[in-house]
N, CA and C of each residue as an Amber inpcrd file, in Angstrom:
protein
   333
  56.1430000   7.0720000  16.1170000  54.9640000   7.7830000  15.6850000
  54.3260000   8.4270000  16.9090000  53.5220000   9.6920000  16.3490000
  53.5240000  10.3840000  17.8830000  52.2150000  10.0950000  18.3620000
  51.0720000  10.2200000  19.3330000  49.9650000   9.6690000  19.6440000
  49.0350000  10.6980000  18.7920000  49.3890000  11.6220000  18.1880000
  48.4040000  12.5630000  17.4210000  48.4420000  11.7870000  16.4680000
  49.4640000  11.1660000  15.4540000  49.9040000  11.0360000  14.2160000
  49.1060000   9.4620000  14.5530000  49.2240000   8.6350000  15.4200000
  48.6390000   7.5500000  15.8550000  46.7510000   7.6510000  15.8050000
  46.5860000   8.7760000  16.2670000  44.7030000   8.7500000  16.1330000
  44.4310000   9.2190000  14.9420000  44.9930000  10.0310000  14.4110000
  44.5210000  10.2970000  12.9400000  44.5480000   9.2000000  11.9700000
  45.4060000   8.3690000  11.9710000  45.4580000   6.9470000  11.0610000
  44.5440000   6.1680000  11.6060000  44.0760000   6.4690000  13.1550000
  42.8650000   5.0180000  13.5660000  41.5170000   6.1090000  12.7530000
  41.5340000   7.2000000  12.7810000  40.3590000   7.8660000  12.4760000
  40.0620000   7.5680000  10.7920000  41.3010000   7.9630000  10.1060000
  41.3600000   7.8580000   8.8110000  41.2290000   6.2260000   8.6120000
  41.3250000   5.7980000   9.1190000  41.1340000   4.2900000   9.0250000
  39.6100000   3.9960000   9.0540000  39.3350000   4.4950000  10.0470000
  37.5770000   3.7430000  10.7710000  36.5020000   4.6020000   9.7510000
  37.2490000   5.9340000   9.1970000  36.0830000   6.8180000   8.4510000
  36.1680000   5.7190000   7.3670000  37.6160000   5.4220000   6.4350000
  37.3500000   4.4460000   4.8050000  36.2670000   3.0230000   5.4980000
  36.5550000   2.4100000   6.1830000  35.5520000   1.1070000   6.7240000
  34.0590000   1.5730000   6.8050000  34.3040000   2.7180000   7.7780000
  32.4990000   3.3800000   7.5640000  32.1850000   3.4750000   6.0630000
  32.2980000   4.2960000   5.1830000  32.2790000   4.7940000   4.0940000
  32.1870000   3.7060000   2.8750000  33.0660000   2.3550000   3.1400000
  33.1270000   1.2290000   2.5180000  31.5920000   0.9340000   2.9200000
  31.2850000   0.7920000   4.1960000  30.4640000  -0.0950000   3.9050000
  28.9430000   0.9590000   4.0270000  29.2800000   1.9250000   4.1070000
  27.5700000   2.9690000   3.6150000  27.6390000   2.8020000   2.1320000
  28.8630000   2.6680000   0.9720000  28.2240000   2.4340000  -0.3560000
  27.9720000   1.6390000  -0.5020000  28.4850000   0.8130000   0.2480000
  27.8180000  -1.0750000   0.0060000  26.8330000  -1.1460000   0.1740000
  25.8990000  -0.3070000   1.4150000  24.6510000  -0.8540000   1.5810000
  23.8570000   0.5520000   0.5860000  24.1180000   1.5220000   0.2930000
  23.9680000   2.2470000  -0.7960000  23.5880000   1.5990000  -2.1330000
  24.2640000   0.8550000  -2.4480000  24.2560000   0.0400000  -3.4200000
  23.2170000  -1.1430000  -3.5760000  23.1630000  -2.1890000  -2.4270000
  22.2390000  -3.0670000  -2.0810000  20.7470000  -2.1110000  -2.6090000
  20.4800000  -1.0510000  -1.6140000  19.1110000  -1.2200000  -1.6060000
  18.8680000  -0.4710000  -2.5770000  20.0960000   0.6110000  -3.4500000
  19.0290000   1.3190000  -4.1720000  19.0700000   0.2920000  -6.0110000
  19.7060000  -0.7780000  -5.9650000  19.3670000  -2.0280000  -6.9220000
  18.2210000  -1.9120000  -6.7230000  17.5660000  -2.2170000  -5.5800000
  16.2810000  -3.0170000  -5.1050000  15.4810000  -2.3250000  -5.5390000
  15.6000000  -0.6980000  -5.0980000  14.4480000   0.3120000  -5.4400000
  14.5450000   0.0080000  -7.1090000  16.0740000   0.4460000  -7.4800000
  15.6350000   0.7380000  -9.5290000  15.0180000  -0.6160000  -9.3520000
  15.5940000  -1.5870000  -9.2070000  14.3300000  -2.9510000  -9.8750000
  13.1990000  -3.1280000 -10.1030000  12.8770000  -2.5280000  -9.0100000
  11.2480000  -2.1580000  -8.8040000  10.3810000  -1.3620000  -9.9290000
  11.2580000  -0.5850000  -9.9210000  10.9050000   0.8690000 -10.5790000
  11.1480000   0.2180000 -11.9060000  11.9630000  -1.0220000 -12.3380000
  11.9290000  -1.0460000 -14.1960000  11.0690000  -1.8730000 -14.7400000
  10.2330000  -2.6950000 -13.4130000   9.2180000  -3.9810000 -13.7940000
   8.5660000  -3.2620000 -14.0610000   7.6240000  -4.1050000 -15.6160000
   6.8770000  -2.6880000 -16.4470000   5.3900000  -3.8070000 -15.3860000
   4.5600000  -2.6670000 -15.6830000   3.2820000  -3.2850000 -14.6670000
   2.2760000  -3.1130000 -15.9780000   1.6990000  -4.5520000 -15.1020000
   0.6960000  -5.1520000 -15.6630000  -0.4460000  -5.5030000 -15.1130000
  -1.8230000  -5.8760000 -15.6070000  -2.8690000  -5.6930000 -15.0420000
  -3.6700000  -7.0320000 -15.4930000  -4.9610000  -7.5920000 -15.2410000
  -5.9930000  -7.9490000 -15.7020000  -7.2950000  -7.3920000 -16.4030000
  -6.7990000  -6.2440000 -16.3780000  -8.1070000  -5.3490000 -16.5370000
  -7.4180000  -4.0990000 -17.2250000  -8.1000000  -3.1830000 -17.6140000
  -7.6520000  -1.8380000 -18.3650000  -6.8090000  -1.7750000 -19.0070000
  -5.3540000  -0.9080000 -19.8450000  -4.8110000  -0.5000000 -20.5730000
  -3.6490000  -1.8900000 -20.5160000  -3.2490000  -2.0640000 -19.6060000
  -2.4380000  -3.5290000 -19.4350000  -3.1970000  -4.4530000 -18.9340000
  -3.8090000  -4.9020000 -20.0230000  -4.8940000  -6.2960000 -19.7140000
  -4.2290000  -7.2430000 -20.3870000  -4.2740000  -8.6320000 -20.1360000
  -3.5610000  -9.7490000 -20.8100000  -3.5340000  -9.6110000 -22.3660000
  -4.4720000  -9.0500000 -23.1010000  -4.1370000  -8.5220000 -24.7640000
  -3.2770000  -7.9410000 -25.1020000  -2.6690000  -7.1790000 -24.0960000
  -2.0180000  -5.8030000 -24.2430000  -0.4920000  -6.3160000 -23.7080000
  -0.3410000  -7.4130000 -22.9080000   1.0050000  -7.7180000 -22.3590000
   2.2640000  -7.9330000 -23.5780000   2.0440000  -8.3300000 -24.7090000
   3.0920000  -8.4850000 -25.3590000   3.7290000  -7.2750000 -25.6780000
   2.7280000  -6.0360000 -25.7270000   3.1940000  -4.5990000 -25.9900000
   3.2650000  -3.6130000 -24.6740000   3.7920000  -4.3390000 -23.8280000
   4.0350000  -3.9960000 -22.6020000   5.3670000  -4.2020000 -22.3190000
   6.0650000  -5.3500000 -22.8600000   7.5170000  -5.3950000 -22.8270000
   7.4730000  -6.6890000 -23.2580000   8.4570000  -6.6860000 -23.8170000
   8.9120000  -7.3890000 -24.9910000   9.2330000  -9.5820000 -24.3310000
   9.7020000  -9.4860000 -22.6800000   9.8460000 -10.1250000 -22.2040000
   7.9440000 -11.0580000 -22.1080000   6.9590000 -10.1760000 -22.1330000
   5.9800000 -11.3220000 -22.3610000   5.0990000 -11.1280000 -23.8760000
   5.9870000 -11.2910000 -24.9180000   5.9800000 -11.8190000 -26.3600000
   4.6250000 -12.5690000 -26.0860000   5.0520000 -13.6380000 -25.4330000
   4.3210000 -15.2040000 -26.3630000   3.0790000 -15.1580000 -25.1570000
   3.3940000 -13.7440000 -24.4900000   1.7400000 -14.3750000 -23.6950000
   0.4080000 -13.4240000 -24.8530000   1.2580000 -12.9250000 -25.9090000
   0.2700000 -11.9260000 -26.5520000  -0.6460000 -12.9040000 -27.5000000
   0.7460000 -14.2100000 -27.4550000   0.0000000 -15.2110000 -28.8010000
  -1.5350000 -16.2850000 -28.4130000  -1.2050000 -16.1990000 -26.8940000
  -2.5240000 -17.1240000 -26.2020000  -1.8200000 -18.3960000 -26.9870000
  -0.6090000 -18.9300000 -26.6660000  -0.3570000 -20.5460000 -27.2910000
   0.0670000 -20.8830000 -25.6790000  -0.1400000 -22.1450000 -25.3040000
   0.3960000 -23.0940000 -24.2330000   0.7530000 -22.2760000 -22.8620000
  -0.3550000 -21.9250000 -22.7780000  -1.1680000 -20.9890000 -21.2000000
  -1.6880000 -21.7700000 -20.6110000  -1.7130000 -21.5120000 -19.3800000
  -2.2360000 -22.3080000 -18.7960000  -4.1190000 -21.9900000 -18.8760000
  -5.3640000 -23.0770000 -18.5190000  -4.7680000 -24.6490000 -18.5980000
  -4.0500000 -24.9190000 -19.0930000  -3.1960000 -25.9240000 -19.1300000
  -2.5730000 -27.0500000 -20.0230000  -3.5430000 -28.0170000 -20.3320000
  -3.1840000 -28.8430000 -21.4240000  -4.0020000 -30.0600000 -21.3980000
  -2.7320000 -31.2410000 -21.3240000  -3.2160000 -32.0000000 -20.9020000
  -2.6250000 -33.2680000 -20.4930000  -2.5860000 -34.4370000 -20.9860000
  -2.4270000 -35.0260000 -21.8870000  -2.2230000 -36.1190000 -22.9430000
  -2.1960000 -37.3920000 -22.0200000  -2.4880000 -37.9570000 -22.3820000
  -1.7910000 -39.3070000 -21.6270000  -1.7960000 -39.1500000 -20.2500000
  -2.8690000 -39.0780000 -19.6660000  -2.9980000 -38.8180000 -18.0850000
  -2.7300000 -40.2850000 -17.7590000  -1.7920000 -40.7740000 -16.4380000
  -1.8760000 -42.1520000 -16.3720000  -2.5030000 -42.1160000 -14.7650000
  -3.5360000 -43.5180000 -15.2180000  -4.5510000 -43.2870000 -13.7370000
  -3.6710000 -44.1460000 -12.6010000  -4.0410000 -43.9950000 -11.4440000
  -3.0910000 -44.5690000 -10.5870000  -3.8420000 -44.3230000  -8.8470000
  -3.0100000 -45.2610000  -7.9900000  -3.7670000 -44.9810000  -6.8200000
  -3.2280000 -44.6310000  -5.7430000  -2.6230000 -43.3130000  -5.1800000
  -1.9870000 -42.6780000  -4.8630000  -2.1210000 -42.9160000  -3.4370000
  -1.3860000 -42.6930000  -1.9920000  -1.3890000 -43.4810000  -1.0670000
  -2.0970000 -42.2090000  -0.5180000  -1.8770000 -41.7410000   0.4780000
  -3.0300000 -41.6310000   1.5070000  -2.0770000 -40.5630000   2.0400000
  -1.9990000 -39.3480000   2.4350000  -1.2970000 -38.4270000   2.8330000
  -1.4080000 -37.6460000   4.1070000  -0.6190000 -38.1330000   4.8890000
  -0.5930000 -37.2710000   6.3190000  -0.4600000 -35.9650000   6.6110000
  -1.5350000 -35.0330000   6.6850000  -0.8320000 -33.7690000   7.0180000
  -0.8210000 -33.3620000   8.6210000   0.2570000 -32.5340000   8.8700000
   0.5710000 -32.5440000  10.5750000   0.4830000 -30.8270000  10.3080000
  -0.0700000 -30.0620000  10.0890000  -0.1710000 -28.5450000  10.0230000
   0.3800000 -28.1650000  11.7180000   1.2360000 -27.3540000  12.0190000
   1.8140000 -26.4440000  12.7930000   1.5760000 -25.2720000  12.5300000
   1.3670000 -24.2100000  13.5700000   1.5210000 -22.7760000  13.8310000
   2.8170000 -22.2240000  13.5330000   2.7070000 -21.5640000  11.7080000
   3.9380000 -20.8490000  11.5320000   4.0310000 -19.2890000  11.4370000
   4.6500000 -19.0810000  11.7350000   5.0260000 -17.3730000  11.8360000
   5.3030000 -16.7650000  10.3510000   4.4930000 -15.6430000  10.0220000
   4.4820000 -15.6480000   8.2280000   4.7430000 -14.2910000   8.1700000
   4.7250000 -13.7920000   6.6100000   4.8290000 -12.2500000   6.4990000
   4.0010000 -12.6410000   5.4820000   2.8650000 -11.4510000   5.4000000
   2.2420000 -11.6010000   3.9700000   2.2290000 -10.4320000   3.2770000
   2.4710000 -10.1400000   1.8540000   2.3810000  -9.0950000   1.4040000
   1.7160000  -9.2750000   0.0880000   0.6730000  -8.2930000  -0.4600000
  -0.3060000  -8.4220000  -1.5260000   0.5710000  -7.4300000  -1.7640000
   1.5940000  -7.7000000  -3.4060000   2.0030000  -6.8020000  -3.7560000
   1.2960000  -6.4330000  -5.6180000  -0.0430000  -6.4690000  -4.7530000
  -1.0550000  -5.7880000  -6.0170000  -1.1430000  -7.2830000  -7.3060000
  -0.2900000  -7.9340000  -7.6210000  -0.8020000  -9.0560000  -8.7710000
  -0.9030000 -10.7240000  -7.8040000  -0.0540000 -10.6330000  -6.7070000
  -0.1510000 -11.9690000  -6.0970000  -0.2240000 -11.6330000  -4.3230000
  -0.0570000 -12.5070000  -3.7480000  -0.2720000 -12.6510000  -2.4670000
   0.9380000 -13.5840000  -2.0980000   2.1780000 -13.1060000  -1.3910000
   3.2220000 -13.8240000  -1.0960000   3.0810000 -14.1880000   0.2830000
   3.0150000 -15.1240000   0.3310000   3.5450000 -15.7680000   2.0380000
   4.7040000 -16.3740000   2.2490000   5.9350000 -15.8200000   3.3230000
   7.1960000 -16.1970000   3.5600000   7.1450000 -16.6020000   4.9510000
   7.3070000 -17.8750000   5.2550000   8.2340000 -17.9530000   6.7760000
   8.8950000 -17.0200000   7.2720000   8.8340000 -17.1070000   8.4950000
   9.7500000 -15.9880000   8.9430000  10.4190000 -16.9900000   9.8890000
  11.9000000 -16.7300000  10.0480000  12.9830000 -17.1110000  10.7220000
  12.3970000 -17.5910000  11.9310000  12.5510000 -18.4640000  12.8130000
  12.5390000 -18.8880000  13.9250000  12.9760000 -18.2900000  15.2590000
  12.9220000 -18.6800000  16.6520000  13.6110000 -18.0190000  17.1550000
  14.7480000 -19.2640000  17.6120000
């Protein structure tokens, strides 16, 4: 094989590996985006207010019925005397993001 015929197969080679893996990550993130984009949004207040969630998508039905929401009630609470709990709180490294209905806090990796 001649050294021309030799770089064109490393080239044609390294472009399918590139290309493999730009749809792969093609793929990854734009899941992420449609996902985003199909959660139907909901509110506390105005046109998607908790009345309105069952006709918001079909996935929160039974929050339209107001049955076994929280509170809960608790039947049979059993009393008891629970020991005494140490907390040792450390300085952790966080990410926070208010993504408009909650407030997520994640660890972040260590070094």
């Amino acid at each position: 094989m001649t050294l021309i015929r030799k770089a064109e197969k490393t080239l044609s080679n390294n472009f399918l590996v590139i290309a493999v893996l730009f749809i792969g990550l093609m793929t990854v993130f734009s899941t992420q985006v449609l996902a985003d984009e199909t959660k139907p949004h909901w509110s506390y207040g105005g046109a998607s207010n908790p009345t309105q969630w069952g006709q918001i998508n079909g996935d929160f039905a039974l929050c339209e019925l107001g049955r076994d929401q929280s509170p809960i009630n608790i039947n049979d609470a059993i009393k008891g005397s629970p020991v005494n709990i140490n907390f040792n709180y450390q300085p952790t490294p966080l990410s926070v993001v208010n993504n408009g209905h909650t407030v997520c806090a994640s660890k972040l990796p260590t070094r």
